[in-house]
C-alpha positions as CSV (number, residue, x, y, z in Angstrom):
1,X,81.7,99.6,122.7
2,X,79.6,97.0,122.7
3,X,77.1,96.0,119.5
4,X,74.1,96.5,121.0
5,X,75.1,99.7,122.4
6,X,75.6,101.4,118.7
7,X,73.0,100.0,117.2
8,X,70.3,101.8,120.1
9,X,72.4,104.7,119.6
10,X,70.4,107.6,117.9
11,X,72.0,109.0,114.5
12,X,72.6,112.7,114.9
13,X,72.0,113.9,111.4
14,X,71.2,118.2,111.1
15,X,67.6,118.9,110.6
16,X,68.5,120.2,106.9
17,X,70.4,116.9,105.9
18,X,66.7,115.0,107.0
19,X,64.4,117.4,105.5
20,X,66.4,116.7,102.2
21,X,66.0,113.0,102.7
22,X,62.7,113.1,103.4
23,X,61.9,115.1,100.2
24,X,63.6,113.0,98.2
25,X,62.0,110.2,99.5
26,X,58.5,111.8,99.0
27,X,59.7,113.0,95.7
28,X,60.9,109.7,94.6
29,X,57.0,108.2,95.8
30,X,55.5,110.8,94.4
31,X,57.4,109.9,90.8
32,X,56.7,106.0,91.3
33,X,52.7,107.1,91.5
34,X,52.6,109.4,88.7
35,X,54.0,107.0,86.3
36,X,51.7,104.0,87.4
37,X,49.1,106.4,87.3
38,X,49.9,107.4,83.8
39,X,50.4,104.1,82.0
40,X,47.5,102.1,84.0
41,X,44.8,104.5,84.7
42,X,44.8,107.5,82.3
43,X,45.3,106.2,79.6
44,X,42.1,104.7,77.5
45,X,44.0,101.2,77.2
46,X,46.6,100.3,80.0
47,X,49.9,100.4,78.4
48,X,53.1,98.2,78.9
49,X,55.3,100.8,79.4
50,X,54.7,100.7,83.2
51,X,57.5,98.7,83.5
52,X,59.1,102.1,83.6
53,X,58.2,102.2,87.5
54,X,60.8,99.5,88.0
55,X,64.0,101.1,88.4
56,X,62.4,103.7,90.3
57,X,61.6,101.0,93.2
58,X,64.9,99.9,93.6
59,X,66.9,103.0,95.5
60,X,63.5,103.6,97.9
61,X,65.1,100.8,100.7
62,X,69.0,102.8,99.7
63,X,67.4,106.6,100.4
64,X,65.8,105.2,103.3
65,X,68.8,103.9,105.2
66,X,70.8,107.0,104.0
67,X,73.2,105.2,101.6
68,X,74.9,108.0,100.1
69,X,76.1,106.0,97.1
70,X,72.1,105.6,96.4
71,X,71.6,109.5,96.6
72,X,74.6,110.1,94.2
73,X,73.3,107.8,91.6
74,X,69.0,108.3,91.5
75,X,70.6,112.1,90.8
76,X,71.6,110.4,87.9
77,X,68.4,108.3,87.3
78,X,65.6,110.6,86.9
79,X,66.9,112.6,83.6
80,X,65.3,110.1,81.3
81,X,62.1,110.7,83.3
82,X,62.4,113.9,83.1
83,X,63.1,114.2,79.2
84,X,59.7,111.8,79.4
85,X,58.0,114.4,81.1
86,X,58.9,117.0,78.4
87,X,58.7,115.0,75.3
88,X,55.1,114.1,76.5
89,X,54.5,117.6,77.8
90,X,51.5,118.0,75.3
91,X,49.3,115.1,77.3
92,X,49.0,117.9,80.4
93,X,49.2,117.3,84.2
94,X,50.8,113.9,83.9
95,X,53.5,115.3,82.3
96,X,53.9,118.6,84.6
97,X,53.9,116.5,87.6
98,X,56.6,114.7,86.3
99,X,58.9,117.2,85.6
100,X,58.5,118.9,88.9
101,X,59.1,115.5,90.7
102,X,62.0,115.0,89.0
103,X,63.6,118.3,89.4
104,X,62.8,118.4,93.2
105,X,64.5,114.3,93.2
106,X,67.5,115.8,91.8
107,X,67.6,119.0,93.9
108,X,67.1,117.1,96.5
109,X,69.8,113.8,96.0
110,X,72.3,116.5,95.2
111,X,71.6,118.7,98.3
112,X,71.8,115.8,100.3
113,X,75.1,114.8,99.0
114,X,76.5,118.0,99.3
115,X,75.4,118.9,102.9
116,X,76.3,115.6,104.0
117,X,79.6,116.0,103.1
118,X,80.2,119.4,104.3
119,X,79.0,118.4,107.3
120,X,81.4,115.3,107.2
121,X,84.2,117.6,106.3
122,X,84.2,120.2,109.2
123,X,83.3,116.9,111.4
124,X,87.3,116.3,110.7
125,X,88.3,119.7,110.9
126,X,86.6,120.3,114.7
127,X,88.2,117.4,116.1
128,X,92.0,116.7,114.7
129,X,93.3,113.5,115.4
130,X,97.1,114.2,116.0
């Protein structure tokens, strides 16, 4: 098949595996905002500890072009924003937000990851090859 062919092709992906990208994606946003939020604006002083955003920026191009190995690991990365989230859970909605984002990222990377496969797996099973 020609190149140009596939690439206008549309990706058939079941409505469940995109609503779990798109939260993830959202989720992942949603994280990056908070934490700018909370070291440059709340604060009284802007702190530099909004470098923090940094490694969040890097997987938003992976979760956008569905690179599984980028789902697998940001399930990893959010854990030290999360125990952030509840160290600081004393300086209020910040911190709340945080958590929550952070869970639904990680609920959402993993269920991602696991319907994509599943999917992939009785992909193989409906049409055997010998």
């Amino acid at each position: 098949m020609p190149l140009a062919m596939q690439s206008s092709e549309a990706i058939s992906v079941p409505p469940v595996v995109e609503a779990t990208r798109w939260i993830a994606v959202s989720s992942l946003l949603g994280l990056i905002v908070v934490c700018l939020a909370w070291e440059l604006w709340l604060p009284p002083k802007p702190s530099l500890w909004v470098i923090k955003v940094l490694p969040l920026c890097i997987p938003v191009a992976g979760l956008l072009k569905r690179r599984m190995y980028t789902y697998r690991w940001v399930s990893l990365l959010v854990w030290p924003y999360f125990m952030e989230g509840v160290v600081r859970a004393n300086e209020g909605l910040p911190a709340a937000l945080e958590i929550v984002l952070t869970l639904t990222l990680f609920i959402a990377c993993s269920l991602h990851v696991w319907l994509r496969l599943r999917n992939a797996k009785h992909e193989r099973t409906d049409h055997p090859t010998a």
